[in-house]
C-alpha positions as a Markdown table, in Angstrom:
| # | Residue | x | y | z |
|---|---|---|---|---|
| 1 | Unk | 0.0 | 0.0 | 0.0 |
| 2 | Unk | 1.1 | 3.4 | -0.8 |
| 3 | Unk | 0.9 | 5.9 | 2.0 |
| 4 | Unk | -0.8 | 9.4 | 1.3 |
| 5 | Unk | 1.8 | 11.9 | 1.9 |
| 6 | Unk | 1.9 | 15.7 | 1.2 |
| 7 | Unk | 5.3 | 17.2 | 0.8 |
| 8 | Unk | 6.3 | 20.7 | 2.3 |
| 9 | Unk | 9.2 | 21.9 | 0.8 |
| 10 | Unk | 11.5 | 24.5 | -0.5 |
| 11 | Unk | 13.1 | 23.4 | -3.3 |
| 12 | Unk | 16.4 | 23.8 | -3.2 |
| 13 | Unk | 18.3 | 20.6 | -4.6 |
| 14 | Unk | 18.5 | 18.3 | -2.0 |
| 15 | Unk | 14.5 | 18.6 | -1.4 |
| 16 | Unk | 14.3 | 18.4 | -5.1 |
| 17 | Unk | 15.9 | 14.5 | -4.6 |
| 18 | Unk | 13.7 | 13.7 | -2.4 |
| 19 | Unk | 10.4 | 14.7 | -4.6 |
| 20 | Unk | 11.4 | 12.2 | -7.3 |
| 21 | Unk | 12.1 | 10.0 | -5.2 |
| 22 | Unk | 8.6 | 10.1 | -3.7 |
| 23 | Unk | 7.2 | 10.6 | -6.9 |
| 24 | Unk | 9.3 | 7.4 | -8.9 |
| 25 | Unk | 9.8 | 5.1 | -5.8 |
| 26 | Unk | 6.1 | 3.3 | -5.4 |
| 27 | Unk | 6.1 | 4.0 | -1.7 |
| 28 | Unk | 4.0 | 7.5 | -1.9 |
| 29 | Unk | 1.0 | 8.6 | -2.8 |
| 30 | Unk | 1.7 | 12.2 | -3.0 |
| 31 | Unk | -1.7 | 14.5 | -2.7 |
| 32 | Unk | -0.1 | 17.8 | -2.8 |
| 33 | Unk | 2.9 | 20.0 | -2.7 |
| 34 | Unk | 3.5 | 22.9 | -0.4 |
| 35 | Unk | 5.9 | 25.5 | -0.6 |
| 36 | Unk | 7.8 | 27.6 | 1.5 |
| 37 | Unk | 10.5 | 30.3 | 1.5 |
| 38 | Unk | 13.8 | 28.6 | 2.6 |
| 39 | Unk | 16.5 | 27.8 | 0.4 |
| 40 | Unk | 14.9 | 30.8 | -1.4 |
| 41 | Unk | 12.1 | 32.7 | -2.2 |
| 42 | Unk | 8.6 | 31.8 | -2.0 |
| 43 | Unk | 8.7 | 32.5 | -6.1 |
| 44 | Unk | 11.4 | 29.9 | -6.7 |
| 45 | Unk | 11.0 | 26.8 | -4.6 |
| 46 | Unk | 7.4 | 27.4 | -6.1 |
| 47 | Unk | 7.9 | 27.3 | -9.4 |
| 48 | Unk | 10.9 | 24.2 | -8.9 |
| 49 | Unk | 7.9 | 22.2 | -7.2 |
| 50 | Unk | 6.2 | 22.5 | -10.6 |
| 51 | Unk | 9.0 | 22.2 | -12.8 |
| 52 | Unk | 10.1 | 18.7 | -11.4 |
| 53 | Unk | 6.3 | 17.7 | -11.5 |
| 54 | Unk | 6.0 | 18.5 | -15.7 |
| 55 | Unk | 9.4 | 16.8 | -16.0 |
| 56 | Unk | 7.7 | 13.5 | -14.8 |
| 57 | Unk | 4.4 | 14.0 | -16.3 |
| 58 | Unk | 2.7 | 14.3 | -12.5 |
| 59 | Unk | 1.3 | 18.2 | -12.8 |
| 60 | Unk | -2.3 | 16.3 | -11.7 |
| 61 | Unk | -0.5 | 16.6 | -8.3 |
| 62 | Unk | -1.1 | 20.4 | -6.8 |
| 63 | Unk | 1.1 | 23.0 | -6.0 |
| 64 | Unk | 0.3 | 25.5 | -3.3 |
| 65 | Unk | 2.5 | 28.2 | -2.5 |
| 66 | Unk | 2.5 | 29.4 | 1.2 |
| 67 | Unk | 4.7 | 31.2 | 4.0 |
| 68 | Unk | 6.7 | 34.0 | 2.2 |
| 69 | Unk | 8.9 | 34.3 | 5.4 |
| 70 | Unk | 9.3 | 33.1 | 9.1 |
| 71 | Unk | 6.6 | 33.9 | 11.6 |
| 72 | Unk | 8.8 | 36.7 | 13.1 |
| 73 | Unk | 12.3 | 37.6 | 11.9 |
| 74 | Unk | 14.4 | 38.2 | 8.8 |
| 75 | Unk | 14.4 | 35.1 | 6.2 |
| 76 | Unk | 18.4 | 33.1 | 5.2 |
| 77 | Unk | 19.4 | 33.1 | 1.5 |
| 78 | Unk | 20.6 | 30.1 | 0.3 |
| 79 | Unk | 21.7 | 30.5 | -2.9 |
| 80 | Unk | 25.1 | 30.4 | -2.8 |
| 81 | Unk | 24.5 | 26.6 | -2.1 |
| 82 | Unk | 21.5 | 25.9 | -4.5 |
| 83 | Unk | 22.3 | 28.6 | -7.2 |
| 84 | Unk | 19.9 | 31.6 | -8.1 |
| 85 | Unk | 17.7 | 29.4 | -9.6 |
| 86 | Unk | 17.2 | 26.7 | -6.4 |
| 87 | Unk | 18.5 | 23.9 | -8.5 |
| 88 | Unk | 22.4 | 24.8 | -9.3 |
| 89 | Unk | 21.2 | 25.6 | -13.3 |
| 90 | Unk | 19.9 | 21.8 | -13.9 |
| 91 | Unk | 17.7 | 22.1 | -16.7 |
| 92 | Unk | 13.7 | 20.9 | -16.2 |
| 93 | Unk | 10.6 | 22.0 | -18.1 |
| 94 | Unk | 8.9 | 24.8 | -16.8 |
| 95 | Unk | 5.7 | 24.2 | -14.5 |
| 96 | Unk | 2.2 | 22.9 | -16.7 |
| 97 | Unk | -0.2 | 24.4 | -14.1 |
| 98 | Unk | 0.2 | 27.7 | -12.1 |
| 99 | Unk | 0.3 | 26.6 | -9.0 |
| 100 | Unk | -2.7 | 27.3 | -6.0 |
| 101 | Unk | -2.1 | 30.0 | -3.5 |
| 102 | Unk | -2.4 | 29.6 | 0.9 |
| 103 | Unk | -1.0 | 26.3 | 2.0 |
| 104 | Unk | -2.1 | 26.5 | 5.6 |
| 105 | Unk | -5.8 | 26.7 | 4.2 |
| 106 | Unk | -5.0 | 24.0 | 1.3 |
| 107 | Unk | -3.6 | 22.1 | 4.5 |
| 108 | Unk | -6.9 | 22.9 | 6.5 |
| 109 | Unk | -9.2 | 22.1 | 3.7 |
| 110 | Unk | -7.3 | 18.8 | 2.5 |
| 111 | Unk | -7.2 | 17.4 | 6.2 |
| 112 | Unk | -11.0 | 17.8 | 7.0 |
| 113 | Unk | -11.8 | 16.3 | 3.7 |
| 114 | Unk | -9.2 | 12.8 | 4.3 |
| 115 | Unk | -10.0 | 10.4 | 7.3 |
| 116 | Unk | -8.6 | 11.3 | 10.5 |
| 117 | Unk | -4.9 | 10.7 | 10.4 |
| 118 | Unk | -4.6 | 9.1 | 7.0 |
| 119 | Unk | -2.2 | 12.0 | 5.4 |
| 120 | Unk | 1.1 | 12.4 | 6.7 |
| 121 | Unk | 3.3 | 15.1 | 5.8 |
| 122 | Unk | 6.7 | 15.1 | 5.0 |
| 123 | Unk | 8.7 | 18.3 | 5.9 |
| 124 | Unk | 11.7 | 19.1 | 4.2 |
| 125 | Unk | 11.8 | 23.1 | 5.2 |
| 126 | Unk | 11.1 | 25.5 | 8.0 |
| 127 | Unk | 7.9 | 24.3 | 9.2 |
| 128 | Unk | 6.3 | 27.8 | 9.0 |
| 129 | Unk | 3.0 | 26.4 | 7.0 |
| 130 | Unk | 2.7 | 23.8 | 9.0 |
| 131 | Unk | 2.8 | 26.5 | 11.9 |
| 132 | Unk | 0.5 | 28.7 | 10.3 |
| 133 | Unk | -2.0 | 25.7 | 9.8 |
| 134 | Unk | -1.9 | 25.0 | 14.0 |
| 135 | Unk | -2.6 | 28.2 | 14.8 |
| 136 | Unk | -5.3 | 28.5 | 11.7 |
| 137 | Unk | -7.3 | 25.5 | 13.0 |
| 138 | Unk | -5.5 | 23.5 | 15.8 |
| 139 | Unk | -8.5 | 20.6 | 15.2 |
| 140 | Unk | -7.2 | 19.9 | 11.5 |
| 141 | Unk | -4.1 | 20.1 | 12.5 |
| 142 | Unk | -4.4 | 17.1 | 14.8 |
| 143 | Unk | -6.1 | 15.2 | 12.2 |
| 144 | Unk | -2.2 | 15.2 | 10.8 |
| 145 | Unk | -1.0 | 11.2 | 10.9 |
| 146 | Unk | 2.1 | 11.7 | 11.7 |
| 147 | Unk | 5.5 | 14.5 | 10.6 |
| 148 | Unk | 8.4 | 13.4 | 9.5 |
| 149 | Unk | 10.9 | 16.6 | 9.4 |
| 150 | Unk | 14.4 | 17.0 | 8.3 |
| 151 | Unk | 15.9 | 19.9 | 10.7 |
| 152 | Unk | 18.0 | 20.3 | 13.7 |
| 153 | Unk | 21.4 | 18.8 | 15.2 |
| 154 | Unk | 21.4 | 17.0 | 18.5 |
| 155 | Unk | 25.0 | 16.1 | 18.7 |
| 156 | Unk | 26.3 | 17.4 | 15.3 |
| 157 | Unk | 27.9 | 20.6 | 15.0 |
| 158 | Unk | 25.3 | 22.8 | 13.4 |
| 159 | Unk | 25.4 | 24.1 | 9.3 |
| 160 | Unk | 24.1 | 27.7 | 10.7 |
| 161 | Unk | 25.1 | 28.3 | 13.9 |
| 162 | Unk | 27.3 | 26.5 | 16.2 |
| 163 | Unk | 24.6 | 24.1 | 17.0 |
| 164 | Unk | 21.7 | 25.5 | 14.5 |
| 165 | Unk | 20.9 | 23.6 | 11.3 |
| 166 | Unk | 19.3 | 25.7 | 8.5 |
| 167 | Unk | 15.5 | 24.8 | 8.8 |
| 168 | Unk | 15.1 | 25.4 | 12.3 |
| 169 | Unk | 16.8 | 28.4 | 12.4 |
| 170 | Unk | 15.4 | 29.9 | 9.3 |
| 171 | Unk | 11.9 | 29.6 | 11.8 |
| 172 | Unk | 12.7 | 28.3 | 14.8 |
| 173 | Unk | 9.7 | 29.8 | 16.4 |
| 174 | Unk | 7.3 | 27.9 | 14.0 |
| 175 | Unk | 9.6 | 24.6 | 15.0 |
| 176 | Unk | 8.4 | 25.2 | 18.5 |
| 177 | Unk | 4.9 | 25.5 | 17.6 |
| 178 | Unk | 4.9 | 22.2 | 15.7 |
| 179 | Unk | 7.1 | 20.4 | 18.5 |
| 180 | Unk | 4.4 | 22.0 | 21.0 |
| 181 | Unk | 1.3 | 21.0 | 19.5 |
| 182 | Unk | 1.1 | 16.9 | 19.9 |
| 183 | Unk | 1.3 | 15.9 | 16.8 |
| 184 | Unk | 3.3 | 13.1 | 16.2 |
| 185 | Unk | 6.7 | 14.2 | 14.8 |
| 186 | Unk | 9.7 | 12.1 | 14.1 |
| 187 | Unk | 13.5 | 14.8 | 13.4 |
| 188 | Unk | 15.5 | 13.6 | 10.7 |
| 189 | Unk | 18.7 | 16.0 | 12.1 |
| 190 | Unk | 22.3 | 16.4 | 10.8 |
| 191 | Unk | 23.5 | 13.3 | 13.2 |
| 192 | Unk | 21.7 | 11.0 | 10.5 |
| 193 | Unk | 21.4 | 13.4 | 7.0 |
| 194 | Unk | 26.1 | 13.9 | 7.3 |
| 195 | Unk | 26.3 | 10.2 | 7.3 |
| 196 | Unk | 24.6 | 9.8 | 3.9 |
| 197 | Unk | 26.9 | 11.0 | 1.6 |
| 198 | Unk | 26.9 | 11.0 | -2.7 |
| 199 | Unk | 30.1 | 10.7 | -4.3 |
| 200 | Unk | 31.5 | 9.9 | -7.4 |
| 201 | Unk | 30.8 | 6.6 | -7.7 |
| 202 | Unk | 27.4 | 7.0 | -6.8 |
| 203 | Unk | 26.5 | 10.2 | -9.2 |
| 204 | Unk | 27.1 | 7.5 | -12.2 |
| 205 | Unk | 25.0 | 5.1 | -10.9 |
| 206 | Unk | 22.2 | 7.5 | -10.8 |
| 207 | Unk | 22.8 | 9.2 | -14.4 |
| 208 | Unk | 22.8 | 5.0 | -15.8 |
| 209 | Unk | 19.3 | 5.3 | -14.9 |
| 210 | Unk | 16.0 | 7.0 | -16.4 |
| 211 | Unk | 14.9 | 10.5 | -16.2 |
| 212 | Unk | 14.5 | 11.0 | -12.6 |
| 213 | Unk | 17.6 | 9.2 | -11.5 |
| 214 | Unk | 19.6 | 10.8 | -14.3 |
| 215 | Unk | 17.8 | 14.3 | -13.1 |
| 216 | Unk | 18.7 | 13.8 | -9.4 |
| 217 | Unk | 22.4 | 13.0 | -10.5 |
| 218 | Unk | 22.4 | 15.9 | -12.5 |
| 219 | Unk | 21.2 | 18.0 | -9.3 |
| 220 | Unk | 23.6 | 16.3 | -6.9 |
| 221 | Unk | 26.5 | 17.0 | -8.9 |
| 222 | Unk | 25.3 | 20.5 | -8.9 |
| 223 | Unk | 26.8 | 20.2 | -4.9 |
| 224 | Unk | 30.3 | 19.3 | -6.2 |
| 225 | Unk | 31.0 | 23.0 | -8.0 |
| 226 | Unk | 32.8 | 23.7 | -4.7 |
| 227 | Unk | 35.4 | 20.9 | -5.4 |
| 228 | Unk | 33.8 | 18.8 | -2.4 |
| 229 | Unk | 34.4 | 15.1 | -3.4 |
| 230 | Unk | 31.1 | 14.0 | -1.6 |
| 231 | Unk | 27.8 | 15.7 | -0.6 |
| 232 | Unk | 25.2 | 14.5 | 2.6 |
| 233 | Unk | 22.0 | 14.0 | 1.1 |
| 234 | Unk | 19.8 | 15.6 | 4.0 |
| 235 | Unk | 16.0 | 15.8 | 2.5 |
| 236 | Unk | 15.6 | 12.8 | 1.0 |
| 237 | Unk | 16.6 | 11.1 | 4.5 |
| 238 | Unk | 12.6 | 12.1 | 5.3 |
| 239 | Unk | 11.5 | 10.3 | 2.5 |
| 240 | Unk | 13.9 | 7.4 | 3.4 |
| 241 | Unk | 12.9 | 6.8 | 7.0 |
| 242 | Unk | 8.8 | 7.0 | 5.8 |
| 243 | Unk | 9.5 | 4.1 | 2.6 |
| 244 | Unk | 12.3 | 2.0 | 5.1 |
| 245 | Unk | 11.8 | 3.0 | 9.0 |
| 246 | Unk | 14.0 | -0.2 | 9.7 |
| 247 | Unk | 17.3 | 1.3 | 8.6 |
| 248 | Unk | 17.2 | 3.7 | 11.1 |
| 249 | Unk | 17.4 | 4.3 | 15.2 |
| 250 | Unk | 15.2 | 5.9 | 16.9 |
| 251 | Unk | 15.1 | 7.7 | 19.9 |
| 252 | Unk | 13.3 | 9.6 | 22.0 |
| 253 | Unk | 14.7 | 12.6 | 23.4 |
| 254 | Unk | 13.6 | 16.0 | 25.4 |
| 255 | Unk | 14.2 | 18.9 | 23.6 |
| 256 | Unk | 13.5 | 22.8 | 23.6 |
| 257 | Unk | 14.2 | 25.3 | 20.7 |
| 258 | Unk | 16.8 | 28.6 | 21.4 |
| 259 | Unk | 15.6 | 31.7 | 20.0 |
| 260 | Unk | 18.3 | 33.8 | 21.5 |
| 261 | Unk | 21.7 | 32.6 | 21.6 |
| 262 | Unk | 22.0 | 30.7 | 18.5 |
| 263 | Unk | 18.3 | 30.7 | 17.1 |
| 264 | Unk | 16.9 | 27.2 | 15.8 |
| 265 | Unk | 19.3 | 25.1 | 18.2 |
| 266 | Unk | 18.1 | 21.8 | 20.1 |
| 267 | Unk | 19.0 | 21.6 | 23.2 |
| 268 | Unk | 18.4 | 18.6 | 25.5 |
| 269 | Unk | 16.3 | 19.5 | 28.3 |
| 270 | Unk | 14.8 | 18.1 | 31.4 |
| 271 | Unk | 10.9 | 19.5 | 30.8 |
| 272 | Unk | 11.7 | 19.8 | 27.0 |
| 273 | Unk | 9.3 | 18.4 | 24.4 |
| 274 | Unk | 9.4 | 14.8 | 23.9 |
| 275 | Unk | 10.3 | 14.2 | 20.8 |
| 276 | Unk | 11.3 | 10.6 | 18.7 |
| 277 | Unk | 14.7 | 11.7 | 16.9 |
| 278 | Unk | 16.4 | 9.9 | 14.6 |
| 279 | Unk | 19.8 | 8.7 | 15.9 |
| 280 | Unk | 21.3 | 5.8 | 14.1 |
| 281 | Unk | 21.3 | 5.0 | 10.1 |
| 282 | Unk | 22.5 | 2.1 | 7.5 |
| 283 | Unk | 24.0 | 4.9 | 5.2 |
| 284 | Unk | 24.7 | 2.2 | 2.8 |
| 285 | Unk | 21.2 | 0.9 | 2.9 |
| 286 | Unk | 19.9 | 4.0 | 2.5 |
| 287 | Unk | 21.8 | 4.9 | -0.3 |
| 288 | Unk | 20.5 | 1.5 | -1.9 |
| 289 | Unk | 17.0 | 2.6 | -1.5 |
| 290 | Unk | 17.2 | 6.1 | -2.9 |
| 291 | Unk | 18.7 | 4.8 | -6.1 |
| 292 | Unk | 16.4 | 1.9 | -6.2 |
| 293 | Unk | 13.6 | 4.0 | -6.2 |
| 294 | Unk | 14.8 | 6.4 | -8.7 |
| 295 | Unk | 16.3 | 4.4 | -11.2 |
| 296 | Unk | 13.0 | 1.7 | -10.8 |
């Protein structure tokens, strides 16, 4: 059985990996895309979503652009990592269908209509529409099956801060309001995402395959122009842990966000937010089932 996912995302190329993955791999039943400004702007990872769905013939699956910043401070450009464009200049067709506007009221509206926790989501951003939906309607909210969320560094040194990795601290107030709110959430942090790394080797076996494995090499490559003989493949660690749970350990751990010191860091806490936290990971196993999926 497929499971009914929607992606929220800011593509951005690792997220942009992990969406044909979902989309090529079997596992998924997508329902939707949101969008978010991350990476980049709201514009960009907005039009990317739709571009890598009319380069595999899926534009029947929505697009609906949301948060155009955090909840409460200044936004982080990425594009001296993921190039002006989001996707370091790989070329995709441009998006069929304009995309939908308000994801926390797509996200509202979609919920109601699906049984009660039949549609997880899969985060690979801030979490800023996901915020935005809690504090919309907390009752649809809760209706949410379960969050899977690539962000945060437990005992990794962070890509931000010292300890802050980019999507909490791009929002790390709407990452409290998620981790707040009961849902069930599972972080996918830096201690898992560093460990699975692309290199050479691996680039060719993707680019041997069809269009979205050739596609997702294309985009990973797009990591080395820094000279970097391998790249962790963060986002499509989310993906990873919903299709194959078992190659990962879990734990579960107390945690509470910092908005001062170093914004978006986890810090273990006694009182924190229980939270299940992903630990442990076959990185060679996983690496098996990204290309598996893409290549079919």
């Amino acid at each position: 059985m497929t499971k009914p996912v929607i992606i929220d995302t800011d593509p951005g190329l690792d997220d942009a990996v992990a969406i044909l993955f979902a989309l090529t791999s079997g596992k998924f039943d997508v329902r939707g895309i949101t969008t978010v400004a991350g990476n980049l702007g709201i514009d960009v990872t907005t039009r990317n979503a739709g571009r890598l769905l009319a380069l595999l013939g899926r534009s029947d699956i929505p697009v609906v652009s949301g948060a155009t910043a955090p909840l409460s401070r200044p936004g982080i450009d990425e594009a001296a990592i993921h190039g002006d464009d989001g996707l370091g200049g790989t070329t995709l067709p441009e998006p069929q269908k304009p995309a939908l506007e308000g994801a926390d009221e797509w996200l509202e509206k979609t919920l109601l209509a699906f049984p009660d926790r039949s549609l997880e989501i899969l985060a690979l951003g801030p979490l800023t529409n996901i915020a935005l939906l809690i504090q919309r309607n907390p009752d649809a909210a809760r209706r949410i099956g379960r969050i899977i969320a690539m962000g945060g560094a437990i005992e990794e040194k962070g890509n931000v801060g010292p300890r802050s990795e980019f999507n909490f601290a791009f929002d790390p107030e709407a990452a409290e309001i998620v981790f707040a709110s009961g849902i069930d959430t599972t972080l996918i942090p830096l201690d898992v995402t560093r460990k699975v790394r692309a290199d050479a080797d691996y680039l060719a076996r993707l680019r041997s395959g069809p269009v979205a494995a050739k596609t997702a090499g294309n985009l990973i490559a797009a990591y080395f122009q820094d000279g970097r003989q391998s790249r962790p493949l963060h986002d499509p660690c989310v993906m990873l842990y919903a299709a194959a749970p078992e190659i990962f350990g879990i734990d579960r751990i107390a945690l509470k966000v910092d908005f001062t010191d170093d914004p978006g860091a986890l810090l273990r806490a006694a009182g924190g937010i229980d939270l299940k936290v992903a630990m442990g990971i076959d990185a060679d196993a996983a690496k098996d089932v990204l290309a598996t999926g893409l290549i079919g």
